[in-house]
C-alpha positions as CSV (number, residue, x, y, z in Angstrom):
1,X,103.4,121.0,29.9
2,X,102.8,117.9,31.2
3,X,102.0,119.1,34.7
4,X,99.2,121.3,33.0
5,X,97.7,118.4,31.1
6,X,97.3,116.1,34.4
7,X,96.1,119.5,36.1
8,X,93.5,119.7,33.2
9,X,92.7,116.2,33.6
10,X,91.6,116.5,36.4
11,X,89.3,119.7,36.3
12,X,88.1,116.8,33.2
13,X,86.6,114.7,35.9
14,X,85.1,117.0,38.0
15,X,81.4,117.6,36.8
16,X,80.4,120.9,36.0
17,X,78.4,123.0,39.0
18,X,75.4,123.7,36.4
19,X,75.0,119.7,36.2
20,X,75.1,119.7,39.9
21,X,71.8,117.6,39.9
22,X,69.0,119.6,42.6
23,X,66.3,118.3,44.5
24,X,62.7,119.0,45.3
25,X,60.7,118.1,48.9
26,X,57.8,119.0,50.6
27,X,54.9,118.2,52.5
28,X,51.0,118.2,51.7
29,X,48.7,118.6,54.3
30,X,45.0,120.2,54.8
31,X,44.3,123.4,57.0
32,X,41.3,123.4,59.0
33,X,39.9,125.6,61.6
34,X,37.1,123.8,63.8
35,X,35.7,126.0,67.2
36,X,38.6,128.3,66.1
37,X,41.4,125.8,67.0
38,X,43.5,125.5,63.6
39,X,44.8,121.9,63.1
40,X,46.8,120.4,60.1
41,X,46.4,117.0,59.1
42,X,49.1,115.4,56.2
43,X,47.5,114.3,52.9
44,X,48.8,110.6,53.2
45,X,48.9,108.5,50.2
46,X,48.8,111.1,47.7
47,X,49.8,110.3,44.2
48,X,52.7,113.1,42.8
49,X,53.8,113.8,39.4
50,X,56.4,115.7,38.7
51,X,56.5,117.3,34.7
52,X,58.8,119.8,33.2
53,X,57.4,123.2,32.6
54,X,56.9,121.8,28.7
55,X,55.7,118.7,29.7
56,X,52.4,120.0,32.1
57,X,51.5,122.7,29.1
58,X,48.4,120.8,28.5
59,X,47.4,121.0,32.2
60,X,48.2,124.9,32.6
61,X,45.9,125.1,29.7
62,X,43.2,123.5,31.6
63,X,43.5,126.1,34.6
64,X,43.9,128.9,32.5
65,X,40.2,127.8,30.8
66,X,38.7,128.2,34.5
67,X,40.4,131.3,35.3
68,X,39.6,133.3,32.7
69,X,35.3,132.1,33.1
70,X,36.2,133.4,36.4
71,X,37.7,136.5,35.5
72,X,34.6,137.6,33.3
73,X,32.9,140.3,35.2
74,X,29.3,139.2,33.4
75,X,29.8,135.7,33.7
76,X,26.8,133.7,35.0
77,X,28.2,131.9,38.6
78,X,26.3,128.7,37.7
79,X,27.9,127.9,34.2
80,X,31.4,129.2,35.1
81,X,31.3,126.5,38.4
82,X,30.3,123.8,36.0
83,X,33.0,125.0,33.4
84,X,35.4,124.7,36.6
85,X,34.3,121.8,37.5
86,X,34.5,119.6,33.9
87,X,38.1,121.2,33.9
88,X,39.1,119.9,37.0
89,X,37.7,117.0,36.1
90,X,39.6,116.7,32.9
91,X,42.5,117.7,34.8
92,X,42.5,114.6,37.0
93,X,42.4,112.3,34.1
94,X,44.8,114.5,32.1
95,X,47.5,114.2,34.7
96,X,48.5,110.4,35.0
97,X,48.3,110.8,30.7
98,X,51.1,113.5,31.0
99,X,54.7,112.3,30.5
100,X,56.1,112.5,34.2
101,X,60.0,113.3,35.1
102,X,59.2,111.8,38.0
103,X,56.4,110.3,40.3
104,X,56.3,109.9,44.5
105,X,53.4,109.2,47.0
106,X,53.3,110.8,50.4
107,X,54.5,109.1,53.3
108,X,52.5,109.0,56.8
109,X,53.6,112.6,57.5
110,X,52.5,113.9,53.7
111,X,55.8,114.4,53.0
112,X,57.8,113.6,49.4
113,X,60.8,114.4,47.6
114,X,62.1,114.3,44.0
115,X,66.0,114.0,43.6
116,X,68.4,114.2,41.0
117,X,66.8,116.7,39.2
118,X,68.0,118.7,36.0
119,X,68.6,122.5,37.2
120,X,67.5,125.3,34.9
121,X,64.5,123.9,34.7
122,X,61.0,125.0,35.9
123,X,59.0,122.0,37.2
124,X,55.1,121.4,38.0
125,X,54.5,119.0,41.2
126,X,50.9,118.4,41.0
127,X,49.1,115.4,42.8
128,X,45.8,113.8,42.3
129,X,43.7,111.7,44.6
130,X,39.2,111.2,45.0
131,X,37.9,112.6,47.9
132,X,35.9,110.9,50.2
133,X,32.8,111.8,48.1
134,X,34.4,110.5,45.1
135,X,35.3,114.2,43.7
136,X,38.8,114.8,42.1
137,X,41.1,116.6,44.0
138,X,44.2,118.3,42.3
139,X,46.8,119.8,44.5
140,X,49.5,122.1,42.1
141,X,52.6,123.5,42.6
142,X,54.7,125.1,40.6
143,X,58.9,125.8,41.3
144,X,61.0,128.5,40.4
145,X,63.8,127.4,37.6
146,X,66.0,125.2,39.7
147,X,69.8,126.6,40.4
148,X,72.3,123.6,40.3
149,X,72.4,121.9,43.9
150,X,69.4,123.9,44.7
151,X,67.5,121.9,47.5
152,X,63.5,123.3,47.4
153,X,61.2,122.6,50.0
154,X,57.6,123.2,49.0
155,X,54.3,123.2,51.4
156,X,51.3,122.2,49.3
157,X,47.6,122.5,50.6
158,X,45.2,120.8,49.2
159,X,42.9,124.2,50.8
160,X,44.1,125.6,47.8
161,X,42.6,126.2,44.5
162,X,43.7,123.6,41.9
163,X,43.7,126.5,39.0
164,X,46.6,128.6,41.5
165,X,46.6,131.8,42.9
């Protein structure tokens, strides 16, 4: 009996393999084709937030506002750009408001990571930076629901629309 107690003592210690804590990485860059050479440049500097699927609600909210002017068949082009564009715009300020799990900024290569992460979860890794005409830029993306000691590596373009695919 006592043999089995220390044996169950020690399973005691061990943590769980769902708490098994997982980790996100990536790199940003932009995509550009100039005299049909393609070149990628990393987004250096880039402010990251990570949220929980719960916590970036109010930002999903925003892109789904923009996606559906741009789904209406009848919609006027004009109004639904400037509807996309005060959204995006809300969106940047919206974002730094939002309560983070976690923030990172890219390094020289645009590359970040985000460890120690609860698995089950679903996170949003969204950055936000001015472009050089002073314009917000929001660069999203989304993970799958983390599996315990799951190791993700995400590409993120900042070619792509802010409101997703």
């Amino acid at each position: 009996m006592l043999a089995g107690a220390a044996l169950f003592a020690g399973q005691a210690k061990r943590p769980p393999a769902e708490f098994s804590p997982a980790s996100v990485r990536g790199r940003v860059a932009v995509f550009e084709t100039i005299n049909r050479k393609a070149t990628t440049t990393p987004v250096r500097d880039l402010q990251l937030y990570l949220f929980t699927a719960e916590a970036g609600k109010p930002f999903e909210e925003l892109q789904r506002k923009c996606r559906r002017a741009m789904a209406q068949p009848k919609a006027d082009p004009v109004a639904t750009y400037q509807l996309c564009e005060r959204a995006l715009a809300e969106a940047f300020d919206l974002i730094p408001t939002l309560p983070a799990t976690a923030t990172a900024r890219t390094d020289r290569e645009g590359s970040f990571h985000f460890d120690n992460l609860a698995s089950g979860r679903q996170y949003h890794v969204i950055g936000v930076k001015r472009d050089e005409a002073g314009s917000p830029v929001v660069i999203v993306a989304k993970t799958p629901r983390l599996l315990p000691g799951q190791k993700l590596t995400l590409e993120l373009s900042e070619n792509e629309p802010w409101t997703g695919r």
